[in-house]
C-alpha positions in Angstrom: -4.7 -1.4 -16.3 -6.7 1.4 -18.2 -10.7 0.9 -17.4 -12.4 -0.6 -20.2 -14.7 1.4 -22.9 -17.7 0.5 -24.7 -19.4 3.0 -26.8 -17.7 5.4 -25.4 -18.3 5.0 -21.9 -16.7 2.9 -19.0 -18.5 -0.8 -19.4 -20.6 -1.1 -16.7 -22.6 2.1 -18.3 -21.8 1.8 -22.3 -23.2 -1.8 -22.3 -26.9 -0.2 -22.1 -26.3 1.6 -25.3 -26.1 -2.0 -27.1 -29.8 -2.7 -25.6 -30.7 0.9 -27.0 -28.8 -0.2 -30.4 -30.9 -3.3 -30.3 -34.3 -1.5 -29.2 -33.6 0.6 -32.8 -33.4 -2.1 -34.7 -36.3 -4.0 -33.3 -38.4 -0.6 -33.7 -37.7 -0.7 -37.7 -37.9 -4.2 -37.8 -41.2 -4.5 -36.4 -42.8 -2.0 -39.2 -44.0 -5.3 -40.8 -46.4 -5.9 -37.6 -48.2 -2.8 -39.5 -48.9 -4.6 -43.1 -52.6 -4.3 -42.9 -52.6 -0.5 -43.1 -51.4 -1.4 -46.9 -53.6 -4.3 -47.7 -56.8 -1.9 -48.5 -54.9 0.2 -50.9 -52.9 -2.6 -52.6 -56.8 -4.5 -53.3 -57.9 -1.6 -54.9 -54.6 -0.9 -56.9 -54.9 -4.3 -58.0 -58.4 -5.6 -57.8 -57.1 -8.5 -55.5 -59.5 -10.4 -52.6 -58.0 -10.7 -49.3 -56.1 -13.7 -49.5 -53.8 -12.2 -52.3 -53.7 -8.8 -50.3 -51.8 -11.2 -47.2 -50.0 -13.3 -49.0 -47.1 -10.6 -48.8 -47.0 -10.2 -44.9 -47.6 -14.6 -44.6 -44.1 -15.1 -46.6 -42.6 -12.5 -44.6 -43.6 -13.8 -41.8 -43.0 -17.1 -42.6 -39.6 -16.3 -44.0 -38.7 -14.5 -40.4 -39.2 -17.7 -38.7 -37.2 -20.1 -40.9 -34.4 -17.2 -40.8 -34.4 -17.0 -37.4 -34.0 -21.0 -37.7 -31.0 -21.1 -39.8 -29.2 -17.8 -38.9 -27.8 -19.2 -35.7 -24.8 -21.3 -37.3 -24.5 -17.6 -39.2 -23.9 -15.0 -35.9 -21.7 -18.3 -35.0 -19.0 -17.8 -37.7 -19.6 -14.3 -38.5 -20.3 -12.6 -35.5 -23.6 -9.9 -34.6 -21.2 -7.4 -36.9 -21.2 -8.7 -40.2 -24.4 -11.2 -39.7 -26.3 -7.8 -38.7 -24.9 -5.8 -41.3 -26.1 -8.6 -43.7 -29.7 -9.2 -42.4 -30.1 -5.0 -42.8 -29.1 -4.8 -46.0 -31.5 -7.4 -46.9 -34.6 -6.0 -44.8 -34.1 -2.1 -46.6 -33.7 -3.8 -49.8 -37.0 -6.0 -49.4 -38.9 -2.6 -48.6 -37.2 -0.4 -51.5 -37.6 -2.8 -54.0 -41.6 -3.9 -53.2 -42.3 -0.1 -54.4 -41.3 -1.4 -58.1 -43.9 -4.3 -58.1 -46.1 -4.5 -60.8 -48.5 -7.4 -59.1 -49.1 -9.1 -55.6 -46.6 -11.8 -56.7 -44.0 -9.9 -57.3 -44.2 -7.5 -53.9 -44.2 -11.1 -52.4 -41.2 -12.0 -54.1 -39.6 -8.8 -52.9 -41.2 -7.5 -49.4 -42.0 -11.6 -48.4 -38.7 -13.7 -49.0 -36.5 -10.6 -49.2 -37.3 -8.5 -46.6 -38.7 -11.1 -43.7 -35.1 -13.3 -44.5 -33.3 -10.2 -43.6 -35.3 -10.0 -40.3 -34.9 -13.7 -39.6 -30.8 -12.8 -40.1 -30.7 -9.5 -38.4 -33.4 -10.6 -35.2 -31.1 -12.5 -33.4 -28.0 -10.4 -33.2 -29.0 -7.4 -31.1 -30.7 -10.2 -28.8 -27.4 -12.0 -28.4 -25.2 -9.2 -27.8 -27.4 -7.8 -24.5 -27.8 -12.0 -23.8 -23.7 -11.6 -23.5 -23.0 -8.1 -21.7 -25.5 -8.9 -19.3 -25.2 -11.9 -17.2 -26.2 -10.4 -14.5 -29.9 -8.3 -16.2 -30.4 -10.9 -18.9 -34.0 -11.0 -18.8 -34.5 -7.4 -18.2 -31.9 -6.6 -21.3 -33.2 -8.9 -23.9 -37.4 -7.7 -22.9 -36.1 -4.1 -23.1 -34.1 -5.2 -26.8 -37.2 -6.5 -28.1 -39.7 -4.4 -26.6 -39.0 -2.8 -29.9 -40.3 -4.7 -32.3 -43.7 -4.6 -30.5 -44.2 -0.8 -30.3 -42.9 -0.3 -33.8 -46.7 0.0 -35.0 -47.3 2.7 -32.5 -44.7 4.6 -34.7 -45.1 2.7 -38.2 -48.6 2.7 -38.9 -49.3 6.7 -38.9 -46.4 7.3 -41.1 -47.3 4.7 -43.4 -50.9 5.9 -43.7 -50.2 9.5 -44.1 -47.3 8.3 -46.8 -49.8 6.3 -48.4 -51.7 9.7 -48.6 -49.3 11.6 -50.0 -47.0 9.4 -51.9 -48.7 6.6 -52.9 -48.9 2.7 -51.7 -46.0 1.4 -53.6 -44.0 4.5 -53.8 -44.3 4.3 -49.6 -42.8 0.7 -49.7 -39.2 2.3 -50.8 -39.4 5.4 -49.1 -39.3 2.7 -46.0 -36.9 0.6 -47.4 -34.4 3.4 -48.2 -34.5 4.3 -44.5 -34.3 0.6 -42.9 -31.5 0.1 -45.0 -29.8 3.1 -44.2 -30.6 3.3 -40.1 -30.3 -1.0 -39.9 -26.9 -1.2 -41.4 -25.6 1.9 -39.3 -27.2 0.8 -35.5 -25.9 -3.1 -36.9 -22.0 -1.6 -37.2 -21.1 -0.9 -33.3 -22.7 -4.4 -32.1 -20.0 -6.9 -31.0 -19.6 -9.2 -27.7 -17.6 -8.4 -25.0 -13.9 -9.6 -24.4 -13.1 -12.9 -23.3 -13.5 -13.7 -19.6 -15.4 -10.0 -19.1 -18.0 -10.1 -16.4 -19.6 -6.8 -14.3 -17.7 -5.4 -11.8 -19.3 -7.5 -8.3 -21.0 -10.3 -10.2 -20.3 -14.2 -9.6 -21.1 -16.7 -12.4 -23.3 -19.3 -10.9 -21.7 -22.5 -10.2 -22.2 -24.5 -13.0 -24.8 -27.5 -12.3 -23.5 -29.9 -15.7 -25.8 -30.8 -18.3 -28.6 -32.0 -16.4 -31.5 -34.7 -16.7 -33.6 -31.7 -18.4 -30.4 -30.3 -20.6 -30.7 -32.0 -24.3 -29.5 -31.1 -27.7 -31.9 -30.6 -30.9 -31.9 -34.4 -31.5 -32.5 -35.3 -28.4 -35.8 -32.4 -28.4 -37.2 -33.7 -31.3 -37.4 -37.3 -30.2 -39.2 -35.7 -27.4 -43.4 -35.4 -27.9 -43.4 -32.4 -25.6 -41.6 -30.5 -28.1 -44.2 -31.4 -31.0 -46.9 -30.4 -28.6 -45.1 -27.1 -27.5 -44.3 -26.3 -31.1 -48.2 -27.0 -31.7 -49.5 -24.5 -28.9 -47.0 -21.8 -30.2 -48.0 -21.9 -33.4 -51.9 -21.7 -32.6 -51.1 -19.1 -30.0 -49.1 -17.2 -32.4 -51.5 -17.7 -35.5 -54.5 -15.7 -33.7 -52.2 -12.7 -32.4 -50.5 -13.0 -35.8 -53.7 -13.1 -37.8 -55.1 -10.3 -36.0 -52.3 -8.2 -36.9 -52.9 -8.6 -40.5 -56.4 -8.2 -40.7 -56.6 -5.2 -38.2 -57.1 -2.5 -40.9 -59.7 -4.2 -42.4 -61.7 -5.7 -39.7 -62.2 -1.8 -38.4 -63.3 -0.8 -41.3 -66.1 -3.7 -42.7 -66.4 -4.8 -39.7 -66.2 -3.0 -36.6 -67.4 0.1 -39.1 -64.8 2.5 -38.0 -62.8 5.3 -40.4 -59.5 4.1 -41.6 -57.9 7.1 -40.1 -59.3 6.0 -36.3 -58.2 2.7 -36.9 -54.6 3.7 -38.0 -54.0 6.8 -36.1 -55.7 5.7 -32.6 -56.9 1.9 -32.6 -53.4 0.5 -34.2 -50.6 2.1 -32.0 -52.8 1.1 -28.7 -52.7 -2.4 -29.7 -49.1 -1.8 -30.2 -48.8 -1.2 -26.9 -50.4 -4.0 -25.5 -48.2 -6.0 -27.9 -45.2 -4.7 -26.4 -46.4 -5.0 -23.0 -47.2 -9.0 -23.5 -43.6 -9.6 -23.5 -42.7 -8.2 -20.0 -46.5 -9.3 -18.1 -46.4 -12.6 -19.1 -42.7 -12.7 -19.0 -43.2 -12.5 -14.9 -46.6 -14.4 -15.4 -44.3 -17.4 -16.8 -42.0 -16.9 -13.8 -44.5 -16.5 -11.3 -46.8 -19.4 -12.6 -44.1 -21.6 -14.8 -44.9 -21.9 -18.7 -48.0 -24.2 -18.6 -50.4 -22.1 -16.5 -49.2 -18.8 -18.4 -50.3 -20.6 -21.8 -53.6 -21.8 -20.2 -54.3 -18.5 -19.1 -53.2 -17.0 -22.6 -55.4 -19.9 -24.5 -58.2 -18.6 -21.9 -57.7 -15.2 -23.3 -57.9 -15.9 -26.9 -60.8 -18.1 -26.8 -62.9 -15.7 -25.3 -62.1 -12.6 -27.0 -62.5 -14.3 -30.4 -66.3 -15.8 -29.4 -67.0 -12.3 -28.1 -65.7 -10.8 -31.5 -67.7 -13.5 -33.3 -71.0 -13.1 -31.8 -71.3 -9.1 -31.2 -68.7 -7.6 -33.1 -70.5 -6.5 -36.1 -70.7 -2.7 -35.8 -68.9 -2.7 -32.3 -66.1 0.1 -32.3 -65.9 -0.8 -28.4 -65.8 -4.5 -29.1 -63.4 -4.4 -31.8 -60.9 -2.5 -29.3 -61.0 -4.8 -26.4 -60.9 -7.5 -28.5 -58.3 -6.8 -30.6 -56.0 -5.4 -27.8 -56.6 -9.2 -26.6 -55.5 -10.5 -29.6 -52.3 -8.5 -30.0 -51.0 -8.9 -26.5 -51.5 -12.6 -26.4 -48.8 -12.4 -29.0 -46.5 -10.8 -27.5 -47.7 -13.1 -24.5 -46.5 -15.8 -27.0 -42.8 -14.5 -27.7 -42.1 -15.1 -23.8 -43.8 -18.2 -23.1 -42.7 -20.2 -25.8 -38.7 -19.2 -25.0 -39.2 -19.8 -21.2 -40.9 -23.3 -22.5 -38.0 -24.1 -24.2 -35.4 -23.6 -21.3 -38.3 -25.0 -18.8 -38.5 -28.7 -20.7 -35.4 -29.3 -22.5 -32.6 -27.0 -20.6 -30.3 -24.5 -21.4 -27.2 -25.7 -22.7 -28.3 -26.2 -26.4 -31.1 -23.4 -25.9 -30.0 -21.3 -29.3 -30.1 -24.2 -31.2 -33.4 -25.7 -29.8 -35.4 -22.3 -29.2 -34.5 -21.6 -33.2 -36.2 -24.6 -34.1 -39.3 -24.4 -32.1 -39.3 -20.5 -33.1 -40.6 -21.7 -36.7 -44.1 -22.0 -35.1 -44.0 -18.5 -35.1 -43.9 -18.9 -39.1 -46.2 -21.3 -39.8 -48.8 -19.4 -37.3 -48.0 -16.8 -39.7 -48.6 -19.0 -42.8 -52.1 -20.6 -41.4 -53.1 -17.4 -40.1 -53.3 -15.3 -43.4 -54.6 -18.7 -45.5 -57.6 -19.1 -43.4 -58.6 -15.6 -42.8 -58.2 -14.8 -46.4 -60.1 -17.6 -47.6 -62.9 -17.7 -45.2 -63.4 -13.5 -45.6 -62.9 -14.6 -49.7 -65.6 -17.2 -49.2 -68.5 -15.6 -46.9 -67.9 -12.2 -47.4 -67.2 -11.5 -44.1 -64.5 -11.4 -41.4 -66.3 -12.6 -38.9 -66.0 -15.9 -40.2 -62.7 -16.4 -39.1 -63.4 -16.4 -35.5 -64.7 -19.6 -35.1 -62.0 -21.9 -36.0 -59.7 -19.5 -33.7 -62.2 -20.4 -31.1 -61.4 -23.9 -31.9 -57.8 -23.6 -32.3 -57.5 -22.4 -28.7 -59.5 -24.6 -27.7 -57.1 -27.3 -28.9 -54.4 -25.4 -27.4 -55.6 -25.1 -24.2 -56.3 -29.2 -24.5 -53.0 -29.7 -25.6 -50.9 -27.8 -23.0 -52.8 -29.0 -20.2 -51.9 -32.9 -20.9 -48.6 -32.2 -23.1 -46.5 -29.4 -21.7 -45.8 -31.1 -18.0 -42.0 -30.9 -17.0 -40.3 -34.2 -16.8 -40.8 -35.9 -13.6 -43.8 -33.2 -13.3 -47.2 -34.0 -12.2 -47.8 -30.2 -12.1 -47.5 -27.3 -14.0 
């Protein structure tokens, strides 16, 4: 029997060209992780505050998680393929078409719903394939897959501020979109899952264990308070790294008092990196520690880096670095916790199913982040207003997961 080939190569080796296919996709994906580089030229295009200037990157964010809800039953009938092929056509079309917006609503319309659907569609493919060719790696293939989507502003935010340059805001939007759609519809073509029955050469399947007391289906979560509290704590956890993301730009700039090219050439791909590198630290933190004591310790983190920002950052380049780095890698911190969470309480037969629906946390951090850091810097002039109810909200979260998320049968985290 003739050896099988994937991509080219004998199995065992082509399968790691999926998780490069996937770390592609993630890196073009991510480019919306960049939005605040745009939100100082689009106020001036448009003589718009700074809630109008967000309300593009909320909906698109906010549209990612409810995607990312719904597309399951999709990759189900249609396969990564054709469900990947899909959600890339709609991500470049979002981008090329916000460069013909006239107004904030309309670039909403187009770059929000558009764009961050197609990412809700497309995110899950390249996540499922490496899930499927490596039973063996699977954590190590899916944190490589999505490292992506972390760094993408350590390559995004440069070109989009020396595009914004030279070509203009909007014109910039479909000069990105014609490439997404272009590169996301190509890397989505060679995804597929492997054969029936394939498994690496050497590797056993664990015996299988049976549902399990912990091993419940969506009903059966959300008649569960542990999954209202967990869905809570993600969403505050994700609605400071979230909101920081999309004021980043500006916050350098009035606040911190730094030049827009510092703060998009240096200051933006750092914190890219420490988003990226959240996933894998507090992916072994959650291991090491279990899920509770990694979102106390992340809690921990954003409290005191948003009471640090709140009481010295005005005119702190120094300050407005650390703290911001904080803020950036407690969300990738976020997008390994809440997954493990997930698996930890309620099992891992109907995970897909379950983890989509606590994964729309993500988009309502999203939501609540740019609605109350637009308004408060709308209303006092100032972003240093918004640091204060982030102190509370981890506060809360830190509350919350140290008397809600306890395993069944737990006294202990």
């Amino acid at each position: 029997m003739a050896e099988m080939r994937v991509l080219g190569l004998p199995a065992e080796k082509g399968r790691w060209g999926f998780v490069v296919l996937g770390f592609l996709i993630n890196l073009c994906m991510g480019a919306v992780y960049a939005f605040s580089v745009f939100r100082t030229p689009l106020e001036g295009l448009w003589a718009i505050g700074a809630t109008q200037s967000g309300l593009p990157y909320m909906v698109f964010l906010g549209m990612f998680g409810l995607g990312m809800a719904l597309a399951g039953g999709i990759v189900d009938r249609w396969g990564p393929r054709r469900t990947g092929v899909l959600g890339g056509f709609l991500v470049g079309a979002g981008w090329l078409l916000a460069g013909l917006s006239t107004n904030v609503g309309v670039l909403t319309l187009l770059y929000g719903i558009i764009g961050g659907a197609g990412v809700g569609i497309l995110y899950g493919c390249p996540i499922a394939v490496s899930t499927r060719w490596f039973p063996d790696r699977r954590g190590l293939a899916v944190g490589l897959t999505v490292t992506g989507f972390g760094l993408s502003t350590l390559v995004m935010a440069p070109v989009m501020r020396q595009l914004i340059k030279t070509a203009g805001v909007l014109s910039t939007f479909s000069i990105l979109g014609g490439a997404f759609l272009v590169l996301l519809v190509v890397l989505s073509l060679p995804l597929r899952y492997p054969p029936q029955g394939w498994s690496p050469a050497g590797w056993t399947p664990p015996a299988s264990k049976g549902r399990g007391r912990g091993d419940v289906d969506r009903k059966g979560m959300v008649r569960d308070a542990r999954f209202y509290i967990l869905w809570a704590v993600y969403a505050f956890g994700c609605l400071a790294g979230l909101m920081a993301i999309g004021i980043t730009q500006p916050v350098g700039e009035q606040v911190a008092g730094l030049s827009p090219d510092l703060i998009a050439g240096i200051a933006m791909p750092l914190f890219a990196l420490f988003n990226a590198a959240g996933r894998p630290l507090f992916g072994v933190l959650t291991d090491r520690l279990s899920p509770r004591r990694a979102a106390l310790l992340s809690f921990v983190l954003i409290l005191a880096a948003a009471a640090a920002f709140w009481l010295w950052g005005q005119n702190s380049g120094p300050l407005f670095f650390i703290v911001f780095a904080l803020l950036w890698l407690n969300l990738g911190a976020w997008l390994a916790i809440a997954p493990t969470a997930t698996a930890s309480l309620f099992g891992t037969v109907h995970y897909g199913k379950n983890y989509g629906l606590v994964f729309t946390a993500y988009g309502t951090g999203a939501i609540l982040g740019m609605i109350l850091s637009g308004l408060l810097r709308d209303a006092t002039g100032t972003y240093l207003s918004v640091f204060p109810p982030v102190m509370g909200l981890a506060g809360a979260g830190l509350l919350l997961t140290w008397f809600g998320l306890r395993p069944a049968g737990r006294t202990k985290g």
